[in-house]
VEXROLO-140478 format. One record per residue (C-alpha): residue in one letter; z, x, y. Coordinates in pm, 1 decimal. Layout:
% VEXROLO-140478
r r:a; w:Z; u:X; v:Y;
...
% end
This chain:
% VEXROLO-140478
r r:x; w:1090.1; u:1977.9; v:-438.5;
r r:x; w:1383.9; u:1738.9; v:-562.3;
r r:x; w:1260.6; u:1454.8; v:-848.4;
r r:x; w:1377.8; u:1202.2; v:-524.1;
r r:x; w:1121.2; u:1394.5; v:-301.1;
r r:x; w:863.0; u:1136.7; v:-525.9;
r r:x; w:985.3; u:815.9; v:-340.4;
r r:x; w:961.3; u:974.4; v:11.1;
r r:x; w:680.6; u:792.4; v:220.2;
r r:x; w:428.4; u:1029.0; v:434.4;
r r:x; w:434.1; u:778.1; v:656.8;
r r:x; w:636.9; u:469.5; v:724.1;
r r:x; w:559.4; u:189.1; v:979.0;
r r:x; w:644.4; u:-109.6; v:1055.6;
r r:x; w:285.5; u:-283.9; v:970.4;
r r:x; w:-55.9; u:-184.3; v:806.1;
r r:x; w:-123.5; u:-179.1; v:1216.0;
r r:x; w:109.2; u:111.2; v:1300.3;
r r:x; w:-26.4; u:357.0; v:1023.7;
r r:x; w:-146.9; u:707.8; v:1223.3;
r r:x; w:-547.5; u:609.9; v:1059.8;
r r:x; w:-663.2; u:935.1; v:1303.2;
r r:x; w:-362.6; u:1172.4; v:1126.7;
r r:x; w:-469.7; u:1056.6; v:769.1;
r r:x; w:-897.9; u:1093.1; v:835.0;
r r:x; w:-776.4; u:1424.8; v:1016.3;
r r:x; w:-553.2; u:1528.3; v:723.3;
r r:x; w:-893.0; u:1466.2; v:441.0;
r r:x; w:-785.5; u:1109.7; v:367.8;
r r:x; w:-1098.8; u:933.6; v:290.7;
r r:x; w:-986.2; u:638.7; v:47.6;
r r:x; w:-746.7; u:358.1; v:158.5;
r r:x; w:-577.5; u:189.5; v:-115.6;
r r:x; w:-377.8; u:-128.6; v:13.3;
r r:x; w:-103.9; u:-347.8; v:-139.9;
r r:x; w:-212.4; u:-731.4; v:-94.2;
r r:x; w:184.2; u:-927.7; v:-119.4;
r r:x; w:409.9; u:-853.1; v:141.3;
r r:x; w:113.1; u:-610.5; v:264.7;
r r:x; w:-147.1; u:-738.0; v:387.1;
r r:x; w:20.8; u:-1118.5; v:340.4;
r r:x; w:319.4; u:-1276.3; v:274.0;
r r:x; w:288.2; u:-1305.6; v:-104.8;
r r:x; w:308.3; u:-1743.0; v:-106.2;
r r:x; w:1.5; u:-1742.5; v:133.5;
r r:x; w:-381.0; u:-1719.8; v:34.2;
r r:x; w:-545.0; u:-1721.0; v:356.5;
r r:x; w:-615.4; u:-1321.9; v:545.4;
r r:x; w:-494.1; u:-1273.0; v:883.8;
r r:x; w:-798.2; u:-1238.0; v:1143.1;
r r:x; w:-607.9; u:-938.4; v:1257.8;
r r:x; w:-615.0; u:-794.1; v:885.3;
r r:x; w:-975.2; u:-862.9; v:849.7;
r r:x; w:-1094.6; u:-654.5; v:1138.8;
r r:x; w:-839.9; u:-384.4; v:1060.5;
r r:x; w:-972.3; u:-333.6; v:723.9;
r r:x; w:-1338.0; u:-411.7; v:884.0;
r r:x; w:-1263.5; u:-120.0; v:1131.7;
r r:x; w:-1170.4; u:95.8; v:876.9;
r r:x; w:-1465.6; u:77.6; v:687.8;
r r:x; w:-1660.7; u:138.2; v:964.9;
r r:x; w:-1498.4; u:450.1; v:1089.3;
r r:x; w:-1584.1; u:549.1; v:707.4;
r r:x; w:-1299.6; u:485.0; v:490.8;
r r:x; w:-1366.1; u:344.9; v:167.0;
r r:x; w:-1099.5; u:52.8; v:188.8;
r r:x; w:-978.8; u:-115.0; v:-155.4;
r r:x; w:-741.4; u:-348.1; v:-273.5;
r r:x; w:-479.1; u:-238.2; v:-536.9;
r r:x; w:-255.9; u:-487.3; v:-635.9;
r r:x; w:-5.8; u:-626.1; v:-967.6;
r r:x; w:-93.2; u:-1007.4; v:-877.9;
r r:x; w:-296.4; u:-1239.3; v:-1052.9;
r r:x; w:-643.7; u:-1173.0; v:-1082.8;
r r:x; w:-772.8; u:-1519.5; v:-894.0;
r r:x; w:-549.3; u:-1413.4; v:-597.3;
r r:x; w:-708.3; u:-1086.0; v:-589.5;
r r:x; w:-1063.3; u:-1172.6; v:-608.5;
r r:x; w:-980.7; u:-1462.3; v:-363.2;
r r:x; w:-835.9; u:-1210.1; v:-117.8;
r r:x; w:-1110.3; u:-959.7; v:-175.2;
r r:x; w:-1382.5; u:-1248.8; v:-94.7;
r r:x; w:-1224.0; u:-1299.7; v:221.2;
r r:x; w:-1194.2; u:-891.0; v:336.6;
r r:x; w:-1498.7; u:-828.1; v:158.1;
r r:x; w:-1352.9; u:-562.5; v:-32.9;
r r:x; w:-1377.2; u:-462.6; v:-409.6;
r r:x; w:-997.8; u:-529.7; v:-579.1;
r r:x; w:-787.3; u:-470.9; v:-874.2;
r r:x; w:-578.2; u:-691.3; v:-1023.9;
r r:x; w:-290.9; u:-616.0; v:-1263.1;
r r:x; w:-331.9; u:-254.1; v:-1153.2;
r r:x; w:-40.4; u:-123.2; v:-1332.2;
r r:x; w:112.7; u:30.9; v:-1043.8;
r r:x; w:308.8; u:286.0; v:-979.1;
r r:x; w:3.8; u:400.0; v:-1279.0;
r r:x; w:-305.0; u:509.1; v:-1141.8;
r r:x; w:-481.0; u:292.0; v:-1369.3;
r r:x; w:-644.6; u:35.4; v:-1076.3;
r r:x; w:-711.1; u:360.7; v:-871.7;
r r:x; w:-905.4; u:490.1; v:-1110.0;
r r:x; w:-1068.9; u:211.6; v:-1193.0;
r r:x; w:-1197.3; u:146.7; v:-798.9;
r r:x; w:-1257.5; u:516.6; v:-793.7;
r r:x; w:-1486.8; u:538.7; v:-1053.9;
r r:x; w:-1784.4; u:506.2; v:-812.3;
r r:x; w:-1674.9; u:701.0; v:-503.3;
r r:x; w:-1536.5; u:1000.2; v:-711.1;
r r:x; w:-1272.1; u:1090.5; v:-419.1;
r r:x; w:-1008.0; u:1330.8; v:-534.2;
r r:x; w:-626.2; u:1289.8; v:-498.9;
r r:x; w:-586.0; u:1417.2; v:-241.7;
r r:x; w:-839.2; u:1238.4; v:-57.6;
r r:x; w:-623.3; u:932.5; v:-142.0;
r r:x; w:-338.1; u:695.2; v:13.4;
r r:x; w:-179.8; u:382.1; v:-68.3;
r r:x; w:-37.8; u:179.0; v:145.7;
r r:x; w:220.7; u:-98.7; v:103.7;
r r:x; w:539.4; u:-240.0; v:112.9;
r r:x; w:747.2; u:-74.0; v:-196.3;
r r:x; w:857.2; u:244.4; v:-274.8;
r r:x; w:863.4; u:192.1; v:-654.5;
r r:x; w:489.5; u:107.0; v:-672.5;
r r:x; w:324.3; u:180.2; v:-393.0;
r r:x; w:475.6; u:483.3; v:-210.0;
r r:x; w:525.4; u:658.4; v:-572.1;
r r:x; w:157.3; u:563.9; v:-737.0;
r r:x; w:32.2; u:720.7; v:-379.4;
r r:x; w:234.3; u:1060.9; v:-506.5;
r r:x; w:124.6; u:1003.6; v:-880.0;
r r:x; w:-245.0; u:1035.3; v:-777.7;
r r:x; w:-168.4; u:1354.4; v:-560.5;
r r:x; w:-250.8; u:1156.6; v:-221.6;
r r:x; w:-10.6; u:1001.2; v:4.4;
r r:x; w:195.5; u:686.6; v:-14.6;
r r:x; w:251.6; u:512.2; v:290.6;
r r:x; w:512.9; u:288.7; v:350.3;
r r:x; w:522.0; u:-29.6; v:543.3;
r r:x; w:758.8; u:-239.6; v:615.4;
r r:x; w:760.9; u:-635.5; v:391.3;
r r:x; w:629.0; u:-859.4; v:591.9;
r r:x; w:866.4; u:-1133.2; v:433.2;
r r:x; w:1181.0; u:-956.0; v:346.2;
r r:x; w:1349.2; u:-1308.2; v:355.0;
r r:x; w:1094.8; u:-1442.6; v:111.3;
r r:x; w:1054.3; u:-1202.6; v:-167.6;
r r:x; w:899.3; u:-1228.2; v:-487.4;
r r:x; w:1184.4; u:-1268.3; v:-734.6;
r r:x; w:1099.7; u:-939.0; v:-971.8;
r r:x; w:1049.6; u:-748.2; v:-621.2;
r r:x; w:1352.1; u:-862.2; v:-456.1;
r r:x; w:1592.0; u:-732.5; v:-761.9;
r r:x; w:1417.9; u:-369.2; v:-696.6;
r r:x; w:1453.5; u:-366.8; v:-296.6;
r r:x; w:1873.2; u:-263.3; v:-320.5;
r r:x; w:1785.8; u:16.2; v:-498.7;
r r:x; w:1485.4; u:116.3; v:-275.2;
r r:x; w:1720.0; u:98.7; v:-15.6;
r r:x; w:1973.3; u:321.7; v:-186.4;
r r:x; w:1682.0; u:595.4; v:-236.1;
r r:x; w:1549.4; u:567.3; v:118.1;
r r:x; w:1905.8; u:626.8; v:222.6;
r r:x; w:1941.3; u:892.6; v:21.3;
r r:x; w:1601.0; u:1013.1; v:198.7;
r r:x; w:1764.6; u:955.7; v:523.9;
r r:x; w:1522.1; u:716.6; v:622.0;
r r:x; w:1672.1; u:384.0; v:781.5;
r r:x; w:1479.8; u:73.2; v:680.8;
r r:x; w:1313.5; u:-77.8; v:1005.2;
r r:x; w:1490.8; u:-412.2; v:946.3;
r r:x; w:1860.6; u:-239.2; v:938.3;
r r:x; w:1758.2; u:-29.6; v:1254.3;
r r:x; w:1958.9; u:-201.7; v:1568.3;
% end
């Protein structure tokens, strides 16, 4: 396996709508770690998409445990989590598996048992590989709109996914 091999999603979509849930219960998969900012929501709004809610509701219910694993602010976060009803971490430290562990410490799933989900390679897709699980990539909901810190790192998460041979979803004609 080539160092690059790290960055390569198990699965990308376009939305947290289009991930394969079946393949991943199917495949052991048993906690969902998800990215809030460009994720979930574009990162300048507070308020949880109804759609969002009863994925993440649905989820649970088909047994997942369902988390929330972000680098924001801890306010946004807990604000977020009130709204899902879902335990969070803020700050997580991504790509370190820091804010996994920390929501882990209850449920005790292994690695392996283990995916994140979001919209960068750099944090999400390679923190999903760090813990031994999968990383699942999705495409930003806001490409247009970026963070400032994540829009500097999105050239050269292009430049890696084309070196993967994967075509980002927004250059796809």
């Amino acid at each position: 396996m080539a160092l690059i091999d790290i960055f390569r999603p198990d699965q990308y979509v376009p939305t947290v709508y289009d991930v394969d849930y079946q393949k991943l219960w199917d495949q052991g998969i048993r906690g969902l770690f998800f990215d809030v900012d460009n994720t979930l929501i574009p990162f300048y709004e507070d308020q949880v998409p109804a759609r969002a809610v009863k994925l993440l509701t649905d989820l649970r219910r088909k047994g997942f445990k369902v988390f929330i694993l972000s680098n924001g602010r801890s306010e946004r976060v807990k604000s977020i989590g009130r709204q899902v009803q879902l335990k969070g971490h803020a700050r997580s430290g991504k790509p370190l598996r820091y804010g996994v562990w920390m929501l882990n410490r209850k449920t005790r799933l292994k690695g392996k048992q283990m995916a994140v989900i979001g919209d960068q390679v750099f944090m999400d897709v390679w923190c999903g590989h760090r813990l031994r699980g999968q990383g699942i990539l999705i495409e930003p909901i806001d490409r247009v709109r970026d963070e400032a810190s994540v829009s500097k790192r999105r050239p050269k998460e292009k430049e890696i996914l084309n070196r993967l041979g994967i075509t980002l979803f927004c250059d796809r004609s």
